[in-house]
N, C-alpha and C positions, 0 to 999 in steps of 0.2 A: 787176364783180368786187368781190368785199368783200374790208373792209380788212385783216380777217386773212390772206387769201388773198394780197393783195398786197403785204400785211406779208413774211409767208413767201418769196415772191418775189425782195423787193428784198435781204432782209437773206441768203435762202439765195446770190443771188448776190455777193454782197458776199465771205462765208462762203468758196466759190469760188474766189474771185480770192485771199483771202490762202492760201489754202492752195494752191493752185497757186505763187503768187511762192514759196512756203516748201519746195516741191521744186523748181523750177527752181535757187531761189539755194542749194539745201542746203550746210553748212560741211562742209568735207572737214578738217578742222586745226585745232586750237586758233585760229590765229593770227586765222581766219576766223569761227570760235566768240565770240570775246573781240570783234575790233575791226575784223572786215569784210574781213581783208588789207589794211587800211589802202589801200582801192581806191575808196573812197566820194566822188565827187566833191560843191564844194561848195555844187551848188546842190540836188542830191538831199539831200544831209547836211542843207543848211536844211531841204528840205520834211520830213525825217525827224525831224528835233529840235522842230521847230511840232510834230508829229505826237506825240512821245516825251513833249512837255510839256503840249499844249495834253490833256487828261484830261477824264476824266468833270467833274471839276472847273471846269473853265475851260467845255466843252458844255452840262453839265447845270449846276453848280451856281452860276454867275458869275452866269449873268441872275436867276438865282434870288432870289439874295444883294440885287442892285441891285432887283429887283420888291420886297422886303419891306422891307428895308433903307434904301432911298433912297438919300440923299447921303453916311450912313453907308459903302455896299455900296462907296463908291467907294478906297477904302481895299484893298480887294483888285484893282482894275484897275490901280492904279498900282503896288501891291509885285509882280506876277505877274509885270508886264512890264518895268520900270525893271531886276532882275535881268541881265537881255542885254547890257546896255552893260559890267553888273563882268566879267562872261564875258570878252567880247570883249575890253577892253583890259588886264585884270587875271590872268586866269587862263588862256585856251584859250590863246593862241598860246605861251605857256610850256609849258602841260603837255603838248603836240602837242609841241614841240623836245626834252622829256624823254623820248618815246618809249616810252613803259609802256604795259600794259595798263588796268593798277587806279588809282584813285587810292590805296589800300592800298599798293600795291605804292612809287607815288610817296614817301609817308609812308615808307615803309619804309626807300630808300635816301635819301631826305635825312635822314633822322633816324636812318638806321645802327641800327636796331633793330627786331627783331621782336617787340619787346611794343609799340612804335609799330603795328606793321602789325597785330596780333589787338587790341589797343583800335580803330586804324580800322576793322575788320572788323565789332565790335560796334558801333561808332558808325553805321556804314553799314544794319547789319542794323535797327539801330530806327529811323532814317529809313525806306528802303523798306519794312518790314513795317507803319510805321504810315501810308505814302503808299496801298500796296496794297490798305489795309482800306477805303479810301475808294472807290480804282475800284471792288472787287468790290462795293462798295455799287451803286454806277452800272449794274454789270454787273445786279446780281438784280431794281433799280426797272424797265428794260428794257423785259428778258426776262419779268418779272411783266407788265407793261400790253400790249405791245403782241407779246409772242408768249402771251399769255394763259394764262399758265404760274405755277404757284408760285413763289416767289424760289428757291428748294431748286435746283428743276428746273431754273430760268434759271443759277442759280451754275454748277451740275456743266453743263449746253451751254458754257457763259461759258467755263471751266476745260479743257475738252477742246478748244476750239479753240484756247487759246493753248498751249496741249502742243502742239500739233502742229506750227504755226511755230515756238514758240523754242525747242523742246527738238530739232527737227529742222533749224532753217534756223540757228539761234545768233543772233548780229551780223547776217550776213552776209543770213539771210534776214528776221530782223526789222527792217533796213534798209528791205527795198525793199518789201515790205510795208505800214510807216510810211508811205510815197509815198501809196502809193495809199491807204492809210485818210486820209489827210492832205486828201485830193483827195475821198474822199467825204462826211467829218465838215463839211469848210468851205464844199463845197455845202451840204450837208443843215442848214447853219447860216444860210447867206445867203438860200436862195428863200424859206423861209417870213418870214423877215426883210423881204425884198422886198414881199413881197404883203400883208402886213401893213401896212406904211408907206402903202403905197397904198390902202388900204383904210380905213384911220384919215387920212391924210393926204393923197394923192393924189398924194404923192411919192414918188416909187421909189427912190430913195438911202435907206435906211435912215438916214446918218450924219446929215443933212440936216433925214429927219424929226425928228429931235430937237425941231428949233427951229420947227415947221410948226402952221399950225392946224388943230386937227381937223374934218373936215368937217361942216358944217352949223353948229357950232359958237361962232364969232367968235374962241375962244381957243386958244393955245398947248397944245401935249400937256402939256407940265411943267404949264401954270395949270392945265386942268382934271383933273388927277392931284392936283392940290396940294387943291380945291375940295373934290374925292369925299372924300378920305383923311382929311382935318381935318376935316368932317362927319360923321364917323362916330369922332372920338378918338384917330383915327394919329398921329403925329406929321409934322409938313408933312415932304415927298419930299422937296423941295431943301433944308432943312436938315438939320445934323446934332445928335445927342446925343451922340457918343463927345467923351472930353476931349482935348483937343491933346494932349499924354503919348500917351496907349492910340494915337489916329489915327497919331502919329509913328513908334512902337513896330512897329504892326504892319505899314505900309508899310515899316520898315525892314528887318523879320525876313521879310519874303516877298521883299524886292528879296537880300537878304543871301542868304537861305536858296536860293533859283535861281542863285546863282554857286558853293554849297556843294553841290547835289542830284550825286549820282554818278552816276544814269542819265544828267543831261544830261552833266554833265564828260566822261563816257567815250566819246560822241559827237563830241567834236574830235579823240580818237584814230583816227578810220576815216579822215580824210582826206589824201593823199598827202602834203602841205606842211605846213609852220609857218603859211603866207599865204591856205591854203586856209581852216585853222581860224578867222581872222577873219573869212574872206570865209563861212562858212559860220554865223557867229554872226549877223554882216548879214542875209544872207537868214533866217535863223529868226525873224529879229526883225520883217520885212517880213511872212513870212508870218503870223502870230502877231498882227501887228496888224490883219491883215483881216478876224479874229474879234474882236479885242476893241473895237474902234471901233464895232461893230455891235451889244457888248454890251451896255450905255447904253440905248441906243432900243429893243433889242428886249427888255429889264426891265419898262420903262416902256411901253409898248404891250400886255405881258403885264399886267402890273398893271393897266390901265385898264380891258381887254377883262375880267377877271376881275373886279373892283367894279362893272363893267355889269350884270356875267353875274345878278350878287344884289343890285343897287341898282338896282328898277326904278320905281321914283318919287321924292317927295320925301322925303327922311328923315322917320322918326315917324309917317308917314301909314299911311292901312288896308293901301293897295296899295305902299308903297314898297319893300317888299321881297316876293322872288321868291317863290312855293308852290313850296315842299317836291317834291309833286308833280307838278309843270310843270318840275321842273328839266332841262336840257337833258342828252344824250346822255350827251357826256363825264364828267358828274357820276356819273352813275350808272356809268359804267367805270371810274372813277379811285376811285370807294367800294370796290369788289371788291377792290383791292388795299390799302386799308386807309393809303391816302399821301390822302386826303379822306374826313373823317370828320364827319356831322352828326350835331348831339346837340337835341334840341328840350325847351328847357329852360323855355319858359314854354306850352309846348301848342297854339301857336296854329296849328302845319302851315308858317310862313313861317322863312325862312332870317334869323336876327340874325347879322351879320357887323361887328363893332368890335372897336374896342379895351376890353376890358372890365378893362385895368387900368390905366389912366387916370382917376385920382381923381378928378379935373372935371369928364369929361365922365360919370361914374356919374349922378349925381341927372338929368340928362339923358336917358339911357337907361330909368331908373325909370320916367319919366313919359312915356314910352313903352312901357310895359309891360314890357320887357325884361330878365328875368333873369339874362343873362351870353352871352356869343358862344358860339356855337351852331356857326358851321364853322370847320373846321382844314384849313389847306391846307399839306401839305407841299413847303417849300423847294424841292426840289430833284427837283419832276414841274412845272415851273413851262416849263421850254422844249419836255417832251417833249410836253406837255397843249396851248401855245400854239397851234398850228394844229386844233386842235377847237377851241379855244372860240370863236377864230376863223371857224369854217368853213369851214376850207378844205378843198383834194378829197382827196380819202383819196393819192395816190400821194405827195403832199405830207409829210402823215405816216407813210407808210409809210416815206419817204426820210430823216426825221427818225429815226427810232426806228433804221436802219442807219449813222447820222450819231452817235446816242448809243454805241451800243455799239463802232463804229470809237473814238468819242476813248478808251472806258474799257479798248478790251483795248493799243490803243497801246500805253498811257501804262504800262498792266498787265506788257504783254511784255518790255520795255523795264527794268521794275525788279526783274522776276523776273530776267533774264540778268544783271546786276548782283548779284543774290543769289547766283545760281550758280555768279559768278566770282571772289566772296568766298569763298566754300566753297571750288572746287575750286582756284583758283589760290592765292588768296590764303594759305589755313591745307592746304588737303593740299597740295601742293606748294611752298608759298613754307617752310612748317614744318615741317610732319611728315614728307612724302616727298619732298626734292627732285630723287630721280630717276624717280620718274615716267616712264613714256614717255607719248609725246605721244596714243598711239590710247587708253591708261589713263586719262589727263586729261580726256579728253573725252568719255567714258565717263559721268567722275565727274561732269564740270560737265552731261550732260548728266541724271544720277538726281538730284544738288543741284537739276535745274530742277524736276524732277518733283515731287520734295521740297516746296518751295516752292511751287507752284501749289495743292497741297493745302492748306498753312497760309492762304496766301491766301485760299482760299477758305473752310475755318472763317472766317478774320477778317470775311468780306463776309458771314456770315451773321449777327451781331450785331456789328456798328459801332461805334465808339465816340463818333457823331453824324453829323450830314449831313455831304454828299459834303466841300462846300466848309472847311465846319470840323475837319474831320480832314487835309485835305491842308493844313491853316495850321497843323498844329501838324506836323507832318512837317517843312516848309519851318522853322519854328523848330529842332527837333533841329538842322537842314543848318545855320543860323545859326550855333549856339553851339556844335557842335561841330567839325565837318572845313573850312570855311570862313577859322578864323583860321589854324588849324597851316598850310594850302593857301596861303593872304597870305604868312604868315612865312615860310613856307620858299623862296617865289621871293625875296622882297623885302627879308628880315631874315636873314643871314647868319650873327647871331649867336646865334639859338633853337637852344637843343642837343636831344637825345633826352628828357632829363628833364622840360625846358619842354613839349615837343609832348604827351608823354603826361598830365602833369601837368592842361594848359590844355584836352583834350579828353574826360577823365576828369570836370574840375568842370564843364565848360559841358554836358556831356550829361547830366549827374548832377543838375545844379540844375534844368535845363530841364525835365528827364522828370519829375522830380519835386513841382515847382509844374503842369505839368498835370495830371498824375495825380491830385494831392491838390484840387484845383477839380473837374475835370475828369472823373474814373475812366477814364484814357484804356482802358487794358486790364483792371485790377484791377475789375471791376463789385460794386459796394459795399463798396468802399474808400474813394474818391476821395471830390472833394463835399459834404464834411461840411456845409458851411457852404451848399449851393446851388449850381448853374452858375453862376449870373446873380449873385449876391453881386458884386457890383462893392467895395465896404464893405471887404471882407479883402482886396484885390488889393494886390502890392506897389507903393508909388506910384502905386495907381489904373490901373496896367497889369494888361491880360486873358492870360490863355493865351494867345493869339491871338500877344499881341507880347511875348511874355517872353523869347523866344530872341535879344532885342536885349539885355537885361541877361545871358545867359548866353555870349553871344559878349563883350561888352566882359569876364565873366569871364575869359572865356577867354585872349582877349590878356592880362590882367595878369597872369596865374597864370603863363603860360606865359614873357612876358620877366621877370618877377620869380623864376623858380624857373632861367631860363636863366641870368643876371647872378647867383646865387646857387651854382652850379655852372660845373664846366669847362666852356670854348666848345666846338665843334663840332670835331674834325679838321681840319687845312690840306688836305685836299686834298674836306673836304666843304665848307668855305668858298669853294674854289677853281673846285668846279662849279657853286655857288648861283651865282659870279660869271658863269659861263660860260655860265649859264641864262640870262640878260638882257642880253646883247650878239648883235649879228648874228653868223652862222658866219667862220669867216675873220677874224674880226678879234682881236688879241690884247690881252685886258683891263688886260696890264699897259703897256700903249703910254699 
C-alpha cells in the first residue's frame, strides 16, 4: 500500500474518532459548552490538558528547535514545562474553589469591574489569536506533505474539522476528544522515537539513548553530533550562544506564561472538586513529560540522521558531499512543499550544507570551493520528515503525520472555545445582554466559534514565523499580561480595580509592542526595522522571546503602585480574596 493511501487511512480514521466523541459528547447547555458540567474527572482532565497544551508546538516544533538549536533549544523544554508546578500550587485549586467559567469572568468579580473583564477579554484575545496562528501553521505544514495538498486546501480540511467538535461538542466534547488525540499524538511521538534510538543506538529507551554510543562508531550521539556540526561551522550542539539574561528571560516567560494561558486555566474548571484540580495538574504534568523527556534525543537523532543524509565523506573532499541527484526520496517530497529548498550556488550539482555565516570558518569553505549554503531546512518538518530520512516503514509515518495534526487541532480547539467564551459569555452576556437566555447563549458562543475558526485560519496562512516561535511570543502576552492581575487577586487582597487594569493594560501594551517592532508579529512590514536577529537593539540583550518577563514585573509594579495610589478594594471583596485561600468550613477570622 503506498504511503499516501496509508496516510489517508490512518489520519481519515483518526478524523472518525474525533467526530464521533463530538456527537456522542454533544453540549446540551452553556454550562457544558463553557466547562464540561464540571463532570471531567481528573485523570481524563490530565490526559486532556497534556492534549490542550502539548501543540503543534511541543510535536512539530520542540525537536525541531533542539535539532537546530542545540543547547540553546533547551531553554524552551524547561519554560514549557516548569509552568505546571505555578498551576498546580499557585493558581488551579483557587480558581476551581471560585467557580467561574472565564477567567474574565474571575477578573471581573475580584476587581468589581467590567472594564476589568473587556481589558481581560482583549488581553486573552491577543494570546489565543497569536497562539492559534502557530497551530494553524502546524495544521497547513501537514496537510501540505503528507496529505499532498496545498497549504490552502490543508488549512480549510484543518478548519472544518475543528468546526465540527467544538462548535458542536463545546467543553464537553472537546474534552474527550483531547483523550483520545492525546493517546494518538504521544504514540505517534514515542515509536518512531523508539526505532530510531535503536537503530542509531541499539537502545530502545529513547531517554537512555541520549547518552549511548552510536553503533559502529566508538562515540557518544552528543560526541559525534558535536564532531559533524563543528566541521561544517555550527556552533558545537552542547554549548550555548544565548546570554544568561535572554536564557533566564525566556525560560521564565514560558514557565510564567503556561500558569497565565486561559485555554489551560479553564480546564481546572471541568473538574468536580477543588482536590481534583491539583490532582489533574499532576497528571497533565506526568503526561506532558513522556513527550518531552523524549524531546532531547529525538532533536539530536533527527539532526545527526540529517548531516549523514548530505555529509557523505570527509569534509572538502570531491565525494564528501551528497549529488544533488542521488538525493534520497524525502528530499525531493519535502522540496514540493517549499519547507527544503536547494539553491546550487557554486554549479557543482553537490549539496554545501554550513554554516555560511560563520566568519571563521568562511576562508575555509572558500578553499573548498564553496560559495555559501546551498540547503535550507525548515525548522519545524524536522519531526514530521524524521522517519523518512530514517527509513522507516511508511505506516510509521503515516502514524506520525496523524500524531502532528492531533497535537495541532487539540491545542487549536481548545483556544478557539476560549475565544468563543470571551465573546459570548464574557462581553454579550457578562455586558451587553445579561439576560440572555441560556439556548440564545449558546447559539452565540457557538457562531463566535465559527467566527474564529475563520480568523484562525487567515492567520495560519501567513504566520508570523515558525510554529515554535510564535507560541513563545503568545506564552509572553500570558506573562505580562493576565498572570499578575490572576497572582494578585488570590494572594494580594489589596490590588483594587484600578491597579488590575492599570497593570494588564501596560504589560500587554509594552509586550506586543517590543515584538511587534523586532518582530512584525502581525503588522507585516511594520515591525523589524532593525532585523529579527538584531540581538544589538534588544532591551538588556533580552529577545522577543523573553520580554514578557520585563512586562509581567511591569505589570506587578504598575498594578500595586496604582492600587496603594487609590482606594483598597471593598470589605467584602477583601473578605472573599480571604475566603479564597482557606479550606471550606473554616472561618478566617478564628
Amino acid at each position: 500500500m503506498s504511503l499516501q493511501m496509508l496516510t489517508y487511512i490512518v489520519v481519515g480514521l483518526s478524523f472518525a474518532l474525533y467526530i464521533g466523541i463530538a456527537i456522542w459528547s454533544r453540549a446540551q447547555n452553556t454550562g457544558e459548552f463553557y466547562i464540561a458540567g464540571k463532570s471531567v474527572s481528573p485523570l481524563a482532565n490530565g490526559m486532556a490538558t497534556a492534549a490542550d497544551w502539548m501543540s503543534a508546538s511541543s510535536f512539530i516544533s520542540m525537536a525541531g528547535l533542539i535539532a537546530f538549536m542545540g543547547y540553546d533549544g533547551s531553554v524552551y523544554l524547561m519554560g514549557f514545562t516548569g509552568g505546571y508546578v505555578l498551576l498546580a500550587l499557585l493558581l488551579a485549586p483557587y480558581l476551581r474553589k471560585f467557580g467561574k467559567f472565564t477567567v474574565p469572568e474571575f477578573i471581573a468579580e475580584r476587581y468589581y469591574s467590567k472594564t476589568a473583564r473587556i481589558v481581560a477579554v482583549i488581553c486573552l484575545l491577543f494570546i489565543s489569536f497569536t497562539y492559534v496562528a502557530g497551530q494553524m501553521r502546524g495544521v497547513g505544514i501537514v496537510f501540505s506533505r503528507f496529505l499532498e495538498v496545498d497549504v490552502t486546501t490543508g488549512l480549510m480540511i484543518g478548519m472544518g474539522i475543528v468546526f465540527i467538535y467544538a462548535v458542536l461538542g463545546g467543553m464537553k466534547g472537546i474534552t474527550y476528544t483531547q483523550v483520545a488525540q492525546y493517546c494518538v499524538l504521544i504514540f505517534a511521538y514515542t515509536v518512531p522515537a523508539v526505532f530510531i534510538a535503536i537503530q542509531l543506538t541499539g537502545n530502545p529507551i529513547p531517554q537512555l539513548a541520549f547518552g549511548s554510543e552510536v553503533v559502529g562508531s566508538g562515540t557518544t550521539l552528543l560526541d559525534k553530533l558535536d564532531d559533524i556540526v563543528t566541521s561544517l561551522g555550527f556552533n558545537q550542539y552542547t554549548s550555548g550562544t544565548k546570554s544568561r539574561i535572554d536564557v533566564f528571560c525566556i525560560t521564565m516567560a514560558l514557565m510564567v506564561g503556561t500558569a497565565g494561558l486561559p485555554h489551560v486555566i479553564v480546564r481546572f474548571f471541568t473538574v468536580p472538586k477543588v482536590r481534583d484540580a491539583r490532582l489533574s495538574a499532576g497528571y497533565a504534568l506526568l503526561f506532558i513529560a513522556i513527550l518531552y523527556t523524549a524531546a532531547p534525543v529525538v532533536g539530536s537523532m533527527a539532526r545527526l540522521n540529517l548531516m549523514n543524509t548530505f555529509q557523505t565523506g570527509e569534509v572538502g573532499t570531491e565525494d564528501g558531499n551528497l549529488l544533488y541527484d542521488e538525493r534520497p526520496d524525502w528530499v525531493n517530497t519535502w522540496e514540493k512543499t517549499g519547507l527544503v529548498v536547494f539553491d546550487d550556488k557554486n554549479g557543482d550539482g553537490r549539496v554545501q550544507y554550513y554554516d555560511d555565516s560563520n566568519e571563521s570558518f568562511m576562508p575555509i569553505a572558500e578553499q573548498y570551493g564553496w560559495k555559501g549554503n546551498e540547503l535550507t531546512v525548515d525548522i519545524d518538518i524536522i519531526v514530521l520528515a524524521n522517519p523518512e530520512i530514517a527509513n522507516l516503514p511508511n505506516w510509521v509515518i503515516a502514524l506520525v503525520a496523524a500524531g502532528g495534526i492531533a497535537a495541532a487541532l487539540s491545542t487549536s480547539a481548545g483556544l478557539l472555545l476560549v475565544i468563543s467564551a470571551a465573546v459570548s459569555y464574557d462581553l454579550i452576556k457578562g455586558i451587553f445582554m445579561p439576560n440572555i437566555s441560556d439556548k440564545k447563549e449558546l447559539m452565540a458562543s457557538r457562531i463566535a466559534a465559527a467566527f474564529a475558526i475563520l480568523v484562525a485560519g487567515y492567520l495560519g496562512f501567513d504566520p508570523p514565523g515558525w510554529v515554535g516561535q510564535v507560541v513563545a511570543f503568545a506564552f509572553g502576552l500570558a506573562a505580562a499580561s493576565l498572570f499578575p492581575v490572576i497572582l494578585l487577586g488570590i494572594f494580594f487582597k489589596r490590588v483594587n480595580r484600578e491597579g488590575a487594569i492599570a497593570g494588564m493594560l501596560t504589560g500587554l501594551v509594552f509586550t506586543y509592542g517590543y515584538i511587534e517592532f523586532f518582530k512584525g508579529l502581525f503588522l507585516k512590514g511594520v515591525g523589524a526595522p532593525w532585523g529579527v536577529n538584531d540581538a544589538e537593539h534588544w532591551f538588556l540583550g533580552i529577545s522577543p522571546e523573553g520580554i514578557g518577563v520585563i512586562g509581567m514585573c511591569l505589570n506587578f509594579t504598575v498594578a500595586i503602585a496604582v492600587s496603594y495610589l487609590t482606594r483598597p478594594p471593598p470589605e467584602h471583596i477583601q473578605h472573599m480574596v480571604e475566603q479564597l485561600r482557606v479550606p471550606r468550613h473554616v472561618d478566617v477570622k478564628q
